[in-house]
N, CA, C and O atoms as a GROMACS GRO file, in nm:
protein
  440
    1UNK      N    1   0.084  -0.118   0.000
    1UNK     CA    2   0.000   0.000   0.000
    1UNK      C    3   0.089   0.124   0.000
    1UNK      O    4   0.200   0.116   0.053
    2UNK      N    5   0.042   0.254  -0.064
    2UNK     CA    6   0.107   0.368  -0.083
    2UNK      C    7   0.077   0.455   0.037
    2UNK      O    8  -0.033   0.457   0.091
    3UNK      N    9   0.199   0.539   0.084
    3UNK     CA   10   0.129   0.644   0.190
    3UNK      C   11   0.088   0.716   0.095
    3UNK      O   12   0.099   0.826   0.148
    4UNK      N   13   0.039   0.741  -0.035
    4UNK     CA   14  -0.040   0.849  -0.066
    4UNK      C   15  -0.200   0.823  -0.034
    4UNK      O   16  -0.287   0.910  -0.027
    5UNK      N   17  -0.215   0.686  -0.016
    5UNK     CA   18  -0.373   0.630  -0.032
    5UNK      C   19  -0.399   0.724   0.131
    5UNK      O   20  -0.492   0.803   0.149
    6UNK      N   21  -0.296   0.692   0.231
    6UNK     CA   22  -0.362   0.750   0.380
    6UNK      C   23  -0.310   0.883   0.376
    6UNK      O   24  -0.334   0.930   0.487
    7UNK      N   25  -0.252   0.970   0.304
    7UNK     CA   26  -0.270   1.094   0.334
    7UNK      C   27  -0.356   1.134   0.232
    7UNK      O   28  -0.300   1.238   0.199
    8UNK      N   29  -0.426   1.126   0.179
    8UNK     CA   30  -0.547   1.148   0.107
    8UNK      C   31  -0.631   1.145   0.182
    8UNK      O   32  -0.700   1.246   0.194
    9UNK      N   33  -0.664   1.005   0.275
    9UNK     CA   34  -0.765   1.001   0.420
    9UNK      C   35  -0.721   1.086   0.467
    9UNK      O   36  -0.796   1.181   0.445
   10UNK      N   37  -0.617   1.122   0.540
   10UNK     CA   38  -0.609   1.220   0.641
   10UNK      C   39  -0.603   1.343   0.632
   10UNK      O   40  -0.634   1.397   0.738
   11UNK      N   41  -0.571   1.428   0.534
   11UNK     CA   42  -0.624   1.534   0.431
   11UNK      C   43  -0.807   1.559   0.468
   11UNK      O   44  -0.852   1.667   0.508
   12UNK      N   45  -0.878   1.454   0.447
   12UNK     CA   46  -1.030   1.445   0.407
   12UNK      C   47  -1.073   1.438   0.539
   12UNK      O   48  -1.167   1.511   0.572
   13UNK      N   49  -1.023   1.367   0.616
   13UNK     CA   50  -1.042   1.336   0.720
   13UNK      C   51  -1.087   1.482   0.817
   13UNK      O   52  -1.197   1.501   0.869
   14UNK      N   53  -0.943   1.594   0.822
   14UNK     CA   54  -0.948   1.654   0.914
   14UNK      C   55  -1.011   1.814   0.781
   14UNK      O   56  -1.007   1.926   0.832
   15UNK      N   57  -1.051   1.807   0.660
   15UNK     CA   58  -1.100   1.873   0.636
   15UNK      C   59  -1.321   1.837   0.699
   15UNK      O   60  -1.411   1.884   0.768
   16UNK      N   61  -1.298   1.758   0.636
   16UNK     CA   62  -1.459   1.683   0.632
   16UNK      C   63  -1.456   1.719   0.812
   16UNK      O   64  -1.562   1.774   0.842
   17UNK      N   65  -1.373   1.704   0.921
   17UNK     CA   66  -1.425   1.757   1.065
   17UNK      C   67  -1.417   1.881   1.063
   17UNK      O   68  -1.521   1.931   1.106
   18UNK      N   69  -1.347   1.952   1.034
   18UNK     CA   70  -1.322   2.101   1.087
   18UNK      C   71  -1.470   2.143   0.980
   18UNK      O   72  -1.551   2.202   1.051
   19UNK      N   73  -1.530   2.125   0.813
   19UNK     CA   74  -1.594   2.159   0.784
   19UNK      C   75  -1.782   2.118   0.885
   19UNK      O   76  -1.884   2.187   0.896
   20UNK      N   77  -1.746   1.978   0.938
   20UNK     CA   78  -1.890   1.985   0.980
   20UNK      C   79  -1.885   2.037   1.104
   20UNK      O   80  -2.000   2.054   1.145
   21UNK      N   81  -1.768   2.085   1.215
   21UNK     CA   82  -1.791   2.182   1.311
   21UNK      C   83  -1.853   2.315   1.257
   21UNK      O   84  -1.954   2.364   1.308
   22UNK      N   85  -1.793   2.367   1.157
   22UNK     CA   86  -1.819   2.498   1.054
   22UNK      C   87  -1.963   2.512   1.060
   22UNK      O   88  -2.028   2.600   1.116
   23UNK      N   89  -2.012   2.394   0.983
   23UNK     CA   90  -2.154   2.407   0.980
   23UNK      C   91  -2.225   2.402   1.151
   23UNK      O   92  -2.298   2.490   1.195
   24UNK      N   93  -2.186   2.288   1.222
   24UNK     CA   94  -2.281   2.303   1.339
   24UNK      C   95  -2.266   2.432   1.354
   24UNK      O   96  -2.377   2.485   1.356
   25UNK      N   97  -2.169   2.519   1.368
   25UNK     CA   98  -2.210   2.679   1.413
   25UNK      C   99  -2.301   2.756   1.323
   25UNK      O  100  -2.391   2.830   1.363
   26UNK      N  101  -2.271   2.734   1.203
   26UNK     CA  102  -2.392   2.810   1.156
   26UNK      C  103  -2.514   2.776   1.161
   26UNK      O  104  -2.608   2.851   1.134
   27UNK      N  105  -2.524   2.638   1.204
   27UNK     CA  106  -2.675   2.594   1.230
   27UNK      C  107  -2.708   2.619   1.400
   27UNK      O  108  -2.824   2.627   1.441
   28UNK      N  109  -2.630   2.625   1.457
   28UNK     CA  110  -2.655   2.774   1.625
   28UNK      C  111  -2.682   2.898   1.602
   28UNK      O  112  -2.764   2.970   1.659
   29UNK      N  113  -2.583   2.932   1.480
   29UNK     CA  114  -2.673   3.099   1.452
   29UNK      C  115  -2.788   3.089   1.384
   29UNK      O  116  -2.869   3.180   1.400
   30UNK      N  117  -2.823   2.969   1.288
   30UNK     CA  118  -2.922   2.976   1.210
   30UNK      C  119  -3.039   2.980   1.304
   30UNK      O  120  -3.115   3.076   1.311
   31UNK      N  121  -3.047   2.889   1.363
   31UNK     CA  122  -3.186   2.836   1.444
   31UNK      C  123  -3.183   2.885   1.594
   31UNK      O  124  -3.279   2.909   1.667
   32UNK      N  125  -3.052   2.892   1.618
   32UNK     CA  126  -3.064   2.982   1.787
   32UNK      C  127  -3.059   3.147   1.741
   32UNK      O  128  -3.103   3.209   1.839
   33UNK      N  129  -3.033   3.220   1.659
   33UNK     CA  130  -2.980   3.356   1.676
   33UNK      C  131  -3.068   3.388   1.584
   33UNK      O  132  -3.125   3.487   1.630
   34UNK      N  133  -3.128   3.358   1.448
   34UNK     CA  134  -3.136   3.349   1.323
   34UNK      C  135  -3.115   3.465   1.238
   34UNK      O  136  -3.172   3.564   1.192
   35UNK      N  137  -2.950   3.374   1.239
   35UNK     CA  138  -2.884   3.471   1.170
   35UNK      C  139  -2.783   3.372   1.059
   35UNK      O  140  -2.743   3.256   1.072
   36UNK      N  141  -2.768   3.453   0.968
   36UNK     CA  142  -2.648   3.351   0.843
   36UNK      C  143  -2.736   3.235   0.790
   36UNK      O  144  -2.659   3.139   0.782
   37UNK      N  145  -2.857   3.199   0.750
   37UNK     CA  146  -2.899   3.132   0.672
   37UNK      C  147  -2.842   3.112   0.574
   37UNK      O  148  -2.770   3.012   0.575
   38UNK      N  149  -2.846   3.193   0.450
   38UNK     CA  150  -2.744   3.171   0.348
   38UNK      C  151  -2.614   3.090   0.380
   38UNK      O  152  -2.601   2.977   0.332
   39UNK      N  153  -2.521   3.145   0.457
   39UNK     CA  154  -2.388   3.105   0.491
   39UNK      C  155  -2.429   2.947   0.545
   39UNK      O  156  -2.336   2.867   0.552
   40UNK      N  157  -2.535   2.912   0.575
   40UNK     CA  158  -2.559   2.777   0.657
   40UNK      C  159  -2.582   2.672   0.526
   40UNK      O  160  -2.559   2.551   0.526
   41UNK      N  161  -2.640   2.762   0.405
   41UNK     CA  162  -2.658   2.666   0.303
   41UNK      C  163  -2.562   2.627   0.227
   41UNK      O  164  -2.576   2.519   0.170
   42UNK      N  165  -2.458   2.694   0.211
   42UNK     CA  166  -2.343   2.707   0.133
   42UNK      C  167  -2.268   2.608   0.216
   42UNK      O  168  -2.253   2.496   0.166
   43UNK      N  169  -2.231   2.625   0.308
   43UNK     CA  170  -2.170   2.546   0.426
   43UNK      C  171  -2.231   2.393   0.409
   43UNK      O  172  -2.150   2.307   0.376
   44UNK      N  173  -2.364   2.354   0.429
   44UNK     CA  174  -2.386   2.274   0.415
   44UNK      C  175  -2.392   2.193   0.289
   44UNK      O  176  -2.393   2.070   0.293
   45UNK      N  177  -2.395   2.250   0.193
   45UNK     CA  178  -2.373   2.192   0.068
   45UNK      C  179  -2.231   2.160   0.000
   45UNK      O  180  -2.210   2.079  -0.090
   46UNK      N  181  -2.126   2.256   0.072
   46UNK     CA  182  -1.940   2.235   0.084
   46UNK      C  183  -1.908   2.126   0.145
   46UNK      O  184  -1.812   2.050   0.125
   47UNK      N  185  -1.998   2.120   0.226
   47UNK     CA  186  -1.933   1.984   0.335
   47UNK      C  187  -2.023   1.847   0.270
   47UNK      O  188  -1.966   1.745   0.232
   48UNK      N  189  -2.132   1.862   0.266
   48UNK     CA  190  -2.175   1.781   0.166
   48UNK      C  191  -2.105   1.688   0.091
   48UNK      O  192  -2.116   1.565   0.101
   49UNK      N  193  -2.014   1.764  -0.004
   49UNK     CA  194  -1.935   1.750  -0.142
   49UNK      C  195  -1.816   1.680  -0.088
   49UNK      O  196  -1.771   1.568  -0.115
   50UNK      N  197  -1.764   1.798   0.020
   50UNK     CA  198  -1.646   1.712   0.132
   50UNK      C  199  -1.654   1.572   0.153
   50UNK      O  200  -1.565   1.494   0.118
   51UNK      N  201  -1.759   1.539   0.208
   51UNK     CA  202  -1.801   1.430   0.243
   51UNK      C  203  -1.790   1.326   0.178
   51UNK      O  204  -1.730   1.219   0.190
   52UNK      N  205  -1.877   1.386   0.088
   52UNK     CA  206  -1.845   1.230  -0.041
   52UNK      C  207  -1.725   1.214  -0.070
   52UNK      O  208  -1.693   1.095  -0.062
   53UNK      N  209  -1.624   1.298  -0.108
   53UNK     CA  210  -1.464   1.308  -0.106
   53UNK      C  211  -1.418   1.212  -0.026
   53UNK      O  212  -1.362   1.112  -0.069
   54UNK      N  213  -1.441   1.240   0.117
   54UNK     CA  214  -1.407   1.186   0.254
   54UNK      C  215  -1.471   0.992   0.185
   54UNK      O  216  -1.394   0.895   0.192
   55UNK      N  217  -1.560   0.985   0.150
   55UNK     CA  218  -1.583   0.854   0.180
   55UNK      C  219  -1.513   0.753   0.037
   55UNK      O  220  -1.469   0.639   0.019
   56UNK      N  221  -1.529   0.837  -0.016
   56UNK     CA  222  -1.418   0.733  -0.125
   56UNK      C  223  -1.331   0.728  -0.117
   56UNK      O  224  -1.273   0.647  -0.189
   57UNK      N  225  -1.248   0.815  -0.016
   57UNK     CA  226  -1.114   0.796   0.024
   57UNK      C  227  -1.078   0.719   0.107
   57UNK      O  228  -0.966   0.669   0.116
   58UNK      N  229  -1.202   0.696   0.200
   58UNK     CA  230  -1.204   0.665   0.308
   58UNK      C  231  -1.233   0.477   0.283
   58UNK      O  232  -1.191   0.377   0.342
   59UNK      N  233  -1.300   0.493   0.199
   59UNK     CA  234  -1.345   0.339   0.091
   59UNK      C  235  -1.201   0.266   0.062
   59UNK      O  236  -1.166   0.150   0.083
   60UNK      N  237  -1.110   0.414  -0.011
   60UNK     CA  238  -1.012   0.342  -0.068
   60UNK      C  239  -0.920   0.254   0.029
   60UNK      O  240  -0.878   0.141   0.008
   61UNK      N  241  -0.898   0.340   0.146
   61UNK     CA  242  -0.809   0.326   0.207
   61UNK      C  243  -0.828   0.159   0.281
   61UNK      O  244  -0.739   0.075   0.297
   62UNK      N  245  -0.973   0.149   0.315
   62UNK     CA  246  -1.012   0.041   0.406
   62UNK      C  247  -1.001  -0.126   0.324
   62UNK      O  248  -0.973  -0.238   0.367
   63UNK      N  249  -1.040  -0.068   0.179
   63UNK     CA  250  -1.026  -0.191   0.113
   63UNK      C  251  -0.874  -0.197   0.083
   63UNK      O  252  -0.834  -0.308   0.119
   64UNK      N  253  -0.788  -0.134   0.040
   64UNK     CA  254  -0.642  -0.145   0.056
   64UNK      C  255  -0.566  -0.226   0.186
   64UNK      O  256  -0.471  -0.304   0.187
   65UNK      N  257  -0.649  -0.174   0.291
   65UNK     CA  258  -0.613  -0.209   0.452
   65UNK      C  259  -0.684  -0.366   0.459
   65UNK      O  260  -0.650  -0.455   0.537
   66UNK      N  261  -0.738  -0.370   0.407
   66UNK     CA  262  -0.879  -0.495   0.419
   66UNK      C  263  -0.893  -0.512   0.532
   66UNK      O  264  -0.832  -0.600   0.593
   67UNK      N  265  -1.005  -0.403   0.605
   67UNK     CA  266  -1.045  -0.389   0.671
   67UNK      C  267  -1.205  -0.443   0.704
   67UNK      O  268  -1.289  -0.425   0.616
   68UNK      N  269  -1.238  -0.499   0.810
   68UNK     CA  270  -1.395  -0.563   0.780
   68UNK      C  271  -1.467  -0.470   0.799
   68UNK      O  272  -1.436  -0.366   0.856
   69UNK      N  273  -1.621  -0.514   0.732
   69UNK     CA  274  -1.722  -0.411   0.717
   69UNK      C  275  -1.771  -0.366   0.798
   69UNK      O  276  -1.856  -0.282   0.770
   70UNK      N  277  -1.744  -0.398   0.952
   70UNK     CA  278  -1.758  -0.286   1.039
   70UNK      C  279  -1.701  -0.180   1.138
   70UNK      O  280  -1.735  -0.103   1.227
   71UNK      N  281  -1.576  -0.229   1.056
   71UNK     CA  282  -1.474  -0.110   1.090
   71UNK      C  283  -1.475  -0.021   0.984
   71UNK      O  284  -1.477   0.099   1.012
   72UNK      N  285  -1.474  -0.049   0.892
   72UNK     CA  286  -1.499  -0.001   0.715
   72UNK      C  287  -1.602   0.141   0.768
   72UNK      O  288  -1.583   0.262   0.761
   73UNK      N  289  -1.721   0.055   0.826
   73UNK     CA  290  -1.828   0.135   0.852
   73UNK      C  291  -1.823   0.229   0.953
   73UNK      O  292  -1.861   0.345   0.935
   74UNK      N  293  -1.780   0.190   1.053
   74UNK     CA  294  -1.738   0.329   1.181
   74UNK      C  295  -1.642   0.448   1.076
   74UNK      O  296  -1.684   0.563   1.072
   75UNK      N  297  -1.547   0.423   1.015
   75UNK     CA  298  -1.475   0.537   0.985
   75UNK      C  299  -1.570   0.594   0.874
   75UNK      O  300  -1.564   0.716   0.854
   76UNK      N  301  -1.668   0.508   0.791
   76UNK     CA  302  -1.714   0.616   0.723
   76UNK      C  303  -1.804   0.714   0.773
   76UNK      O  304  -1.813   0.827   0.725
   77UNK      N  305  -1.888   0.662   0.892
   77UNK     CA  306  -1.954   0.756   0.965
   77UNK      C  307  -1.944   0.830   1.066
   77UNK      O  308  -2.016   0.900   1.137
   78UNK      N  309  -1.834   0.800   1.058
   78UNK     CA  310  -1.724   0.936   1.192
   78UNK      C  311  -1.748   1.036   1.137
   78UNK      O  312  -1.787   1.126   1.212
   79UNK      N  313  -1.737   1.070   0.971
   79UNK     CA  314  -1.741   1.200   0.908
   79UNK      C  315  -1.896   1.274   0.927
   79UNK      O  316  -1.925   1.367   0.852
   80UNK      N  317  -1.985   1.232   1.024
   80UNK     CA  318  -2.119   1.326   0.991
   80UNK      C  319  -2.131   1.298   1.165
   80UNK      O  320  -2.245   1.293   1.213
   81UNK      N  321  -2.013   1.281   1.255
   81UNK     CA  322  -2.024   1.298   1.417
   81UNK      C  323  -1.958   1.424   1.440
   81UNK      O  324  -1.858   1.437   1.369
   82UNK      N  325  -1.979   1.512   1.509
   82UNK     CA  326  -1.849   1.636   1.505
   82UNK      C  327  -1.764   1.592   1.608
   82UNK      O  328  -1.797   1.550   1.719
   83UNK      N  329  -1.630   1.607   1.552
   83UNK     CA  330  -1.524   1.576   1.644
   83UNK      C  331  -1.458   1.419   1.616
   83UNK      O  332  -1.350   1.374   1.656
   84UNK      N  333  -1.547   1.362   1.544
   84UNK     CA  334  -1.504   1.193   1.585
   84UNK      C  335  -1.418   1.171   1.463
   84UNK      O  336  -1.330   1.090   1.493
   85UNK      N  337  -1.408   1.213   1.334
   85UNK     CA  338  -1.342   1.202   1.219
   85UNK      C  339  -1.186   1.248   1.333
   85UNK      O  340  -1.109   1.152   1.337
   86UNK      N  341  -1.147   1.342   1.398
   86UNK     CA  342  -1.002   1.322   1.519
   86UNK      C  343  -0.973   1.214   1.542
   86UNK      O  344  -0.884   1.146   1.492
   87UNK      N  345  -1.058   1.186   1.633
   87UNK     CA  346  -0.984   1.041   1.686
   87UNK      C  347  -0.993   0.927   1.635
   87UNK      O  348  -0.926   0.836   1.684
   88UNK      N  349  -1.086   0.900   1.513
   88UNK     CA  350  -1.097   0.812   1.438
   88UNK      C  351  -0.972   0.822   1.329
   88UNK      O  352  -0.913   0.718   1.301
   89UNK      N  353  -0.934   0.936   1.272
   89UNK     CA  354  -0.813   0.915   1.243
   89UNK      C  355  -0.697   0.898   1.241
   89UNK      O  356  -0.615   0.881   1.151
   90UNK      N  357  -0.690   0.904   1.399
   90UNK     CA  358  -0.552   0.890   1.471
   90UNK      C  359  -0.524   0.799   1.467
   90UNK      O  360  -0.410   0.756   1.447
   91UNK      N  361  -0.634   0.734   1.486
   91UNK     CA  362  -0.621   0.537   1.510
   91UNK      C  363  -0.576   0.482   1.363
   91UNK      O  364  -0.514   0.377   1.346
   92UNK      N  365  -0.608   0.549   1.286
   92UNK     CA  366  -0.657   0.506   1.125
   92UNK      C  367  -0.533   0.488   1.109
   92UNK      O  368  -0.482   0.398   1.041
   93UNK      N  369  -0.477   0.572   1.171
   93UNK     CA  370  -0.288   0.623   1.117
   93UNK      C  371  -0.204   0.494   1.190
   93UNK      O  372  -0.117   0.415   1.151
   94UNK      N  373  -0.289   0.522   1.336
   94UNK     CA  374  -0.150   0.410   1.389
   94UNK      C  375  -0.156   0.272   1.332
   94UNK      O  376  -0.044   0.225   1.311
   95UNK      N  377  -0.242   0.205   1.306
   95UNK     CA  378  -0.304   0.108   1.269
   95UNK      C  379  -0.231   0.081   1.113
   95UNK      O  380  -0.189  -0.026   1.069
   96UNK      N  381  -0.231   0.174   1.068
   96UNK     CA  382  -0.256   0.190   0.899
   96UNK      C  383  -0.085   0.198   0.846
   96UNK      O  384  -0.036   0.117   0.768
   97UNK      N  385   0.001   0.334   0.920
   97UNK     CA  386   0.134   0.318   0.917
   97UNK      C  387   0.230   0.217   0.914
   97UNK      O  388   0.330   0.245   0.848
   98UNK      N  389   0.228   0.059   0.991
   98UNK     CA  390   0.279   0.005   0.985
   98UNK      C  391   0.247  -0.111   0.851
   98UNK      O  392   0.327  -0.193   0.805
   99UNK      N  393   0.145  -0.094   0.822
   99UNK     CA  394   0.128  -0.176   0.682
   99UNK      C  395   0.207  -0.084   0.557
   99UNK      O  396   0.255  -0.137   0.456
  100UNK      N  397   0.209   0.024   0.577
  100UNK     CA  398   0.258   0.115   0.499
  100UNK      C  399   0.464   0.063   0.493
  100UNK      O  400   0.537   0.038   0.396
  101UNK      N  401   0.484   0.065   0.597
  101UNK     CA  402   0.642   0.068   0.602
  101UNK      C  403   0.694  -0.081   0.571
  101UNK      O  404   0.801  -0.110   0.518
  102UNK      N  405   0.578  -0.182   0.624
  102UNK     CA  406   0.582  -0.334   0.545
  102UNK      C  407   0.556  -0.348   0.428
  102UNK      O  408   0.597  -0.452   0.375
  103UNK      N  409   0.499  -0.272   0.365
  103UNK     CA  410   0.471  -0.335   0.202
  103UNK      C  411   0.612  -0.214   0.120
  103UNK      O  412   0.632  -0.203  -0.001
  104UNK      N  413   0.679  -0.151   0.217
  104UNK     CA  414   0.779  -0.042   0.183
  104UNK      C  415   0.918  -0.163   0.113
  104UNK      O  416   0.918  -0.267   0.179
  105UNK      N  417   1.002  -0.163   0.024
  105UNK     CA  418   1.096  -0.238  -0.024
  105UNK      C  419   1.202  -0.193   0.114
  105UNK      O  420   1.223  -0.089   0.178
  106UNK      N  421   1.258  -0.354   0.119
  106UNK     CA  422   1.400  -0.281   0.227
  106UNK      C  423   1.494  -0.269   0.162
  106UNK      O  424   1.536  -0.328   0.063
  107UNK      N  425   1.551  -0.138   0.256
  107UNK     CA  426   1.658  -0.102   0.248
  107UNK      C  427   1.777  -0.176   0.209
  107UNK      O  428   1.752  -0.296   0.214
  108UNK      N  429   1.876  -0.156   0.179
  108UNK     CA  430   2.026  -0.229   0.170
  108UNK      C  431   2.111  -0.185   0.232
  108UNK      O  432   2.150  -0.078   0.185
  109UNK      N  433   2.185  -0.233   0.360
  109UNK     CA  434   2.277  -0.192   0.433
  109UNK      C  435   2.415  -0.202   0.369
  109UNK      O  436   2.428  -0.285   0.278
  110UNK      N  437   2.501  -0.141   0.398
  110UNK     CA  438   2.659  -0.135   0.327
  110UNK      C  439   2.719  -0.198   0.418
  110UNK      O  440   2.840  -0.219   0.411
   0.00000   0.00000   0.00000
């Protein structure tokens, strides 16, 4: 496996969280303040798009990892928890890194 497949996840990962915190605030000003409607639709339709991004990456990575379908399934729906796409990708990494440096060619010592 390539580290490009998991920094692509992790790229998506911590965009797709920081974008659906984005939105929960505008949906506090929307419906608690009501204020930024517009900005709440735009927002929600960016992250939207994010999202789907997030899950084919997130697809790629798991079937590369061959990962079972219900681990497969927690990381794809971390992306619509706020906050959980973090620590779900931390794990993703530790987990995920060492398959990375095993399928890596070794080195040759002198």
């Amino acid at each position: 496996m390539k580290s490009s497949v998991l920094t692509r996840y992790r790229v998506m990962a911590y965009v797709t969280a920081v974008m659906l915190l984005i939105l929960c605030a505008c949906m506090v000003a929307k419906y608690g303040f009501d204020k930024g409607e517009g900005l709440t639709l735009v927002v929600s339709q960016v992250h939207g798009v994010l999202y789907i991004i997030y899950l084919i990456f997130a697809f790629d990575l798991g079937s590369k990892a061959k990962w079972p379908f219900g681990k497969l399934l927690w990381v794809l729906v971390s992306g619509t928890i706020p906050t959980a796409a973090f620590f779900v990708e931390r794990k993703v990494v530790r987990e995920v890194e060492p398959l990375i440096v095993k399928g890596s060619p070794a080195t040759a010592k002198a």
